[in-house]
N, CA, C and O atoms as a printed pandas DataFrame, in Angstrom:
     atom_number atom_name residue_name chain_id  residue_number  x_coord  y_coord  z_coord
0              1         N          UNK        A               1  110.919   94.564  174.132
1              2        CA          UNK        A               1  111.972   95.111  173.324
2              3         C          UNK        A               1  112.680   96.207  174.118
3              4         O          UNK        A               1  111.924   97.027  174.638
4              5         N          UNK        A               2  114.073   96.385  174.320
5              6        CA          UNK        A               2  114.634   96.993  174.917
6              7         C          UNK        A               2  115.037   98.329  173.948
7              8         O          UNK        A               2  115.728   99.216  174.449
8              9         N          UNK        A               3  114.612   98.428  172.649
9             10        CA          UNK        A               3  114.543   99.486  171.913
10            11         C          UNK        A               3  113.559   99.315  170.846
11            12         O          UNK        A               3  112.756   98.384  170.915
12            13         N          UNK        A               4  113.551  100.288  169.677
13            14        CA          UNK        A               4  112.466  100.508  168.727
14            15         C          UNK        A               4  113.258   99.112  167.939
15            16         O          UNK        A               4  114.464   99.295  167.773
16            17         N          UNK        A               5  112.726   97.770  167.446
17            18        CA          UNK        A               5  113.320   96.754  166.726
18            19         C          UNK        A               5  112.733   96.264  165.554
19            20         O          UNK        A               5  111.570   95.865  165.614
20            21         N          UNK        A               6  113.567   96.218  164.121
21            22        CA          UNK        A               6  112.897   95.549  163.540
22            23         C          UNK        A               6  113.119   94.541  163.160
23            24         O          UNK        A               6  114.130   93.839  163.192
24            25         N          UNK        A               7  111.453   94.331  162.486
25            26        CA          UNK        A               7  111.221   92.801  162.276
26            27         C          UNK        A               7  111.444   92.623  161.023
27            28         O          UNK        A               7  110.762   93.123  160.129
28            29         N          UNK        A               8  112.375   91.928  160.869
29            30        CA          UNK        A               8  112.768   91.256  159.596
30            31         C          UNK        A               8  112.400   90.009  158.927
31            32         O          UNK        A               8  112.046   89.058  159.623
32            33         N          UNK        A               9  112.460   89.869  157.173
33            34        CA          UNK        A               9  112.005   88.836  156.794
34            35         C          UNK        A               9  112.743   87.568  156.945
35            36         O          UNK        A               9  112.265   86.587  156.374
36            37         N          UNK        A              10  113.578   87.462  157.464
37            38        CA          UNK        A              10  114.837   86.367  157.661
38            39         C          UNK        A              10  115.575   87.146  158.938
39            40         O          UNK        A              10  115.344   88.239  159.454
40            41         N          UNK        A              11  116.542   86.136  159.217
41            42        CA          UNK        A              11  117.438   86.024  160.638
42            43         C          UNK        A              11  118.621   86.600  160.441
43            44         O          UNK        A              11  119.477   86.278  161.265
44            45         N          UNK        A              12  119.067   87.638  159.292
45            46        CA          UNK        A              12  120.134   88.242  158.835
46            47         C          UNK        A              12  119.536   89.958  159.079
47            48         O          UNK        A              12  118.394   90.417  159.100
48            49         N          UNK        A              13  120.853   90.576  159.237
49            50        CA          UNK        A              13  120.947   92.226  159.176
50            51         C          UNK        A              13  120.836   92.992  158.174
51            52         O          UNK        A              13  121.052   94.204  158.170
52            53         N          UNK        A              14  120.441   92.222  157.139
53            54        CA          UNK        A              14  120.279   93.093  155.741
54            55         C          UNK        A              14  119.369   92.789  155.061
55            56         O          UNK        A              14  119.081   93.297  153.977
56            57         N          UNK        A              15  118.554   91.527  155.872
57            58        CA          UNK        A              15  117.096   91.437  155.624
58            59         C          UNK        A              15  116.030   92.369  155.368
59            60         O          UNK        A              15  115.936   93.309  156.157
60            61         N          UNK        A              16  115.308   92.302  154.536
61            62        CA          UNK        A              16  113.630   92.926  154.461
62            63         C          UNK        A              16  113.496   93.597  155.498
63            64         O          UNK        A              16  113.348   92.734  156.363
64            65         N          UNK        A              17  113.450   94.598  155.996
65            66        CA          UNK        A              17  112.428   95.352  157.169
66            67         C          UNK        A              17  110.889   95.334  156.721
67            68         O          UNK        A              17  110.368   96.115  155.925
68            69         N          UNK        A              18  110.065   93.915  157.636
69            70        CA          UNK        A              18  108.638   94.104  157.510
70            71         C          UNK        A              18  108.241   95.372  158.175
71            72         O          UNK        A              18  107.401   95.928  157.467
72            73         N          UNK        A              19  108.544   96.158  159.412
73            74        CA          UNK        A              19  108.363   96.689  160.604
74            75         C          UNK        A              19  108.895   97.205  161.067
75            76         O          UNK        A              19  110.042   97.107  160.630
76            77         N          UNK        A              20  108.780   98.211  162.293
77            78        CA          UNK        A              20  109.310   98.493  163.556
78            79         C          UNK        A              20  108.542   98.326  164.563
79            80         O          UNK        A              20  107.413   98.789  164.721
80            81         N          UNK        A              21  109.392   97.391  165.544
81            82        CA          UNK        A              21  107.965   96.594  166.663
82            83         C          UNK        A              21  109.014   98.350  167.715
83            84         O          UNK        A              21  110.125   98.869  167.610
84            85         N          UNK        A              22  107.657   98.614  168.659
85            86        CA          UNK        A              22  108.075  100.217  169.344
86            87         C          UNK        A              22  108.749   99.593  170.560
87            88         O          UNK        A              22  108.415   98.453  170.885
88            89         N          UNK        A              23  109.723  100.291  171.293
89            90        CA          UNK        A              23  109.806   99.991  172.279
90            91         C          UNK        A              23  109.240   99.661  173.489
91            92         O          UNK        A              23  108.439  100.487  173.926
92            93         N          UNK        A              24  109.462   98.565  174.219
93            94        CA          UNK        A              24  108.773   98.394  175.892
94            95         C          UNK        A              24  107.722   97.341  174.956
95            96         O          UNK        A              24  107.009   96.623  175.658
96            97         N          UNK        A              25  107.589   97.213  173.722
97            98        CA          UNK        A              25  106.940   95.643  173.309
98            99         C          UNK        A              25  106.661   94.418  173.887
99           100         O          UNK        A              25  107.665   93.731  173.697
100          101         N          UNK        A              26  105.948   93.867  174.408
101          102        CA          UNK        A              26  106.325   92.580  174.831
102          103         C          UNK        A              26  105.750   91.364  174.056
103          104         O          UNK        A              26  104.588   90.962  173.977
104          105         N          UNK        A              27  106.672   90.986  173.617
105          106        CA          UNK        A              27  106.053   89.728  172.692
106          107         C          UNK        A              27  106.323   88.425  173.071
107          108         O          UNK        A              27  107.134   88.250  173.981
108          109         N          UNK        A              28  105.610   87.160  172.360
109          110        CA          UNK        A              28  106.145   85.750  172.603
110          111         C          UNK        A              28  106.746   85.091  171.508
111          112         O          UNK        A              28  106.182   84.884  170.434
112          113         N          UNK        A              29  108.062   84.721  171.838
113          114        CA          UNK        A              29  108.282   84.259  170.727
114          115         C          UNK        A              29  108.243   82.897  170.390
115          116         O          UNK        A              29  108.475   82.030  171.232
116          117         N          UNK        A              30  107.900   82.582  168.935
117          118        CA          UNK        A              30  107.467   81.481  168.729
118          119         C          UNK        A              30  108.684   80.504  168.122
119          120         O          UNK        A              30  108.574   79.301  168.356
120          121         N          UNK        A              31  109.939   81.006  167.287
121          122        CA          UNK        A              31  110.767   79.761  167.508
122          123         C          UNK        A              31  112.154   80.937  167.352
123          124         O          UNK        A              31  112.056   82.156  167.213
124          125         N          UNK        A              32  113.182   80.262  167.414
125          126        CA          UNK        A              32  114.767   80.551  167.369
126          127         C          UNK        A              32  115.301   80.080  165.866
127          128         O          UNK        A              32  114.839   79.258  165.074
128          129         N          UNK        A              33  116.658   81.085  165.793
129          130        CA          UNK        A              33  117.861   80.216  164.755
130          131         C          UNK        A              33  118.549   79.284  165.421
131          132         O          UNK        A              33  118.104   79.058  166.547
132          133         N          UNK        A              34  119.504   78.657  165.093
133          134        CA          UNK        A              34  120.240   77.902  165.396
134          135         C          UNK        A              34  120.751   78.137  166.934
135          136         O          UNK        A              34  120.438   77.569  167.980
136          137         N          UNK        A              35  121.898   79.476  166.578
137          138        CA          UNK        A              35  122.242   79.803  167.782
138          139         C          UNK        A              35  121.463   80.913  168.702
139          140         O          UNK        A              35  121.993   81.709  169.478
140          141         N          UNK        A              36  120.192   80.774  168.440
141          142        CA          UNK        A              36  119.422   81.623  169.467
142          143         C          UNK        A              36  120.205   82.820  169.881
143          144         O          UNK        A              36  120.679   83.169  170.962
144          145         N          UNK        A              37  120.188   83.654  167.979
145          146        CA          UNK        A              37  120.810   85.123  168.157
146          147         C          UNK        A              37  119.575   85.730  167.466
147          148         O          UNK        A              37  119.682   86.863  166.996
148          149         N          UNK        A              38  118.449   85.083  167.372
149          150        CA          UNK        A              38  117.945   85.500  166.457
150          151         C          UNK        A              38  116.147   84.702  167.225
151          152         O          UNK        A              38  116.029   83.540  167.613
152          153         N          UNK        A              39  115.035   85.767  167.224
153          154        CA          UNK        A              39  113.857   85.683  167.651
154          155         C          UNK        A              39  112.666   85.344  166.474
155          156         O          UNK        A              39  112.819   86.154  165.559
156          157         N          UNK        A              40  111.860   84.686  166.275
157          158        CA          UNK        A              40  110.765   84.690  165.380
158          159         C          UNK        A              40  109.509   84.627  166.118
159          160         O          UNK        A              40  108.917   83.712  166.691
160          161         N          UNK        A              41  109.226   86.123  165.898
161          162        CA          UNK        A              41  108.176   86.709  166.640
162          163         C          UNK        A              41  106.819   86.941  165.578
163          164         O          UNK        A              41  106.888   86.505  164.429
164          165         N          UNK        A              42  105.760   87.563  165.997
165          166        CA          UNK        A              42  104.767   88.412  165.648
166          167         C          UNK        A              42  104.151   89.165  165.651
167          168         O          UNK        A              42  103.195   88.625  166.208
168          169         N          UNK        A              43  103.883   90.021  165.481
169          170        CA          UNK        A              43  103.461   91.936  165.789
170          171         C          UNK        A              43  102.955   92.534  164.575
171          172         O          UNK        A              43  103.412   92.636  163.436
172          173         N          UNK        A              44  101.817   92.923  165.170
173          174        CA          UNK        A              44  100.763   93.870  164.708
174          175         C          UNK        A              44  100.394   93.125  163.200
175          176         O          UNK        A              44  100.060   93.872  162.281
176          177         N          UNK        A              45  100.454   91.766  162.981
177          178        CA          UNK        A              45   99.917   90.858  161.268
178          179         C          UNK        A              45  100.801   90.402  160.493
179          180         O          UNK        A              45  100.431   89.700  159.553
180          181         N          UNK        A              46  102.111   90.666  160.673
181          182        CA          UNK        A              46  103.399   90.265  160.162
182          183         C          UNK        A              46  104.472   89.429  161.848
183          184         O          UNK        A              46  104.693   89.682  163.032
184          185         N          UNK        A              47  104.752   88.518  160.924
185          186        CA          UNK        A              47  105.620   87.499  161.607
186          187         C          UNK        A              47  107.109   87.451  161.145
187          188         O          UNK        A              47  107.323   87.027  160.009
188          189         N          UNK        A              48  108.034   87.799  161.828
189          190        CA          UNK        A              48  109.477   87.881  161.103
190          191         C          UNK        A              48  110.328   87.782  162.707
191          192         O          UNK        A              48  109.954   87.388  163.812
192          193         N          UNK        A              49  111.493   88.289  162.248
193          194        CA          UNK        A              49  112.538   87.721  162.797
194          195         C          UNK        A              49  113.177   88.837  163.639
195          196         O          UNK        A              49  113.258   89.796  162.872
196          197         N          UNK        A              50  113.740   89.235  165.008
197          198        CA          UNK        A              50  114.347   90.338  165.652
198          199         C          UNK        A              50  115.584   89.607  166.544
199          200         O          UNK        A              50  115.758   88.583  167.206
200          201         N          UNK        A              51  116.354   90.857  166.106
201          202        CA          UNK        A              51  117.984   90.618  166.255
202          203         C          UNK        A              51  117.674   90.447  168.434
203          204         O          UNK        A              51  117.310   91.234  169.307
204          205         N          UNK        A              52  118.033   89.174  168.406
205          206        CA          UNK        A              52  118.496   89.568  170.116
206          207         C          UNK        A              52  118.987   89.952  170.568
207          208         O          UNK        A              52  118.829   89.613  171.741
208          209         N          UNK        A              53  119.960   90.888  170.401
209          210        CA          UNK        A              53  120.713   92.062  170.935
210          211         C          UNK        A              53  120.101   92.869  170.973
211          212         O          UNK        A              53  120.706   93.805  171.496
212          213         N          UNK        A              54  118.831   93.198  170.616
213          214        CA          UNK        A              54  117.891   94.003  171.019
214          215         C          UNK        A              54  116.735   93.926  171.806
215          216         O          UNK        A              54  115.955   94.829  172.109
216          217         N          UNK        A              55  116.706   91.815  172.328
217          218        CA          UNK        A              55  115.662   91.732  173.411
218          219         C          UNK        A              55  115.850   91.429  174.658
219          220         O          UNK        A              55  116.965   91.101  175.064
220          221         N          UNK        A              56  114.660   91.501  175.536
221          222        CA          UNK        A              56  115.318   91.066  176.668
222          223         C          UNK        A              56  114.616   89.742  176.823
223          224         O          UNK        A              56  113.493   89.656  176.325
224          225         N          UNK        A              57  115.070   88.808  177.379
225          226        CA          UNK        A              57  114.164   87.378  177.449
226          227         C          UNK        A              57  113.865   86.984  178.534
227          228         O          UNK        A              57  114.760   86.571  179.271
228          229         N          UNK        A              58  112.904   86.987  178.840
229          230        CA          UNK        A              58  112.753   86.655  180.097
230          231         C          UNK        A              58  112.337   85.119  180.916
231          232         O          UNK        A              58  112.169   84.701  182.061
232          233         N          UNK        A              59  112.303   84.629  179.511
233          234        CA          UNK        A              59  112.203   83.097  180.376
234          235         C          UNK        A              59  113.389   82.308  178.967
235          236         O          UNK        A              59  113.772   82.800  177.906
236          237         N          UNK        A              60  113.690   80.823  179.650
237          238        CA          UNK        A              60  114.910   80.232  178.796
238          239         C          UNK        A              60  114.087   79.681  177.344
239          240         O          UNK        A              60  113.190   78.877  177.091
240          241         N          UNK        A              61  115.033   80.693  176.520
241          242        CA          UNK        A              61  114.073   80.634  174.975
242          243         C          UNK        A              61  115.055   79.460  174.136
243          244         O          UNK        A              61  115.101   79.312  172.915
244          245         N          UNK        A              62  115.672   78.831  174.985
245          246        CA          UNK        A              62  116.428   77.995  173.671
246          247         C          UNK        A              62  115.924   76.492  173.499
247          248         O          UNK        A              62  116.271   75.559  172.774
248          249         N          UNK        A              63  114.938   76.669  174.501
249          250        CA          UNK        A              63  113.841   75.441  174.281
250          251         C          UNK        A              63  112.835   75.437  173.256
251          252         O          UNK        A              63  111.939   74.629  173.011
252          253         N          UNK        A              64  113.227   76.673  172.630
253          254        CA          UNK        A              64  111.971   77.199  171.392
254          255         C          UNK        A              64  112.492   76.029  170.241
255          256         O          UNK        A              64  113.616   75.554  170.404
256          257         N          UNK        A              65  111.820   75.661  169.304
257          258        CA          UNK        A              65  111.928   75.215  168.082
258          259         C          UNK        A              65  112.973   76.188  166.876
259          260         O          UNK        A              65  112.877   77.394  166.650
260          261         N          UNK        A              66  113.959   75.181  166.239
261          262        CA          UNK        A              66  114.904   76.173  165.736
262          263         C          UNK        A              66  114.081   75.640  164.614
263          264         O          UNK        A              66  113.742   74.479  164.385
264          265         N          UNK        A              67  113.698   77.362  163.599
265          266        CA          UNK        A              67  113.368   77.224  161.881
266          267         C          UNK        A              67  114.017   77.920  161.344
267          268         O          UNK        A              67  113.959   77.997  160.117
């Protein structure tokens, strides 16, 4: 995470805040939205969703499964 991000219950900005995953995070993510603007991750027992404008990716994530 390239800042403090949260994890939301859905792939929208006005979603649920489950969280704040802390910065320098490194997570895997397990699938994409549509247009892979949007991460579905897991951190610390809750599984939700972080805006990609807030990650950095480091390998090609649009091979992930879109849910």
């Amino acid at each position: 995470m390239n800042y403090n991000v949260n994890l939301r219950a859905r792939p929208e900005s006005d979603a649920e805040i489950l969280l704040t995953i802390p910065y320098n995070t490194v997570l895997s993510a397990a699938g994409r939205n549509l247009n892979a603007t949007w991460w579905l991750v897991s951190y610390d027992g809750q599984t939700g969703w972080v805006d990609g404008q807030y990650v950095a990716v480091e390998l090609p994530c649009n091979e992930l499964p879109v849910r």
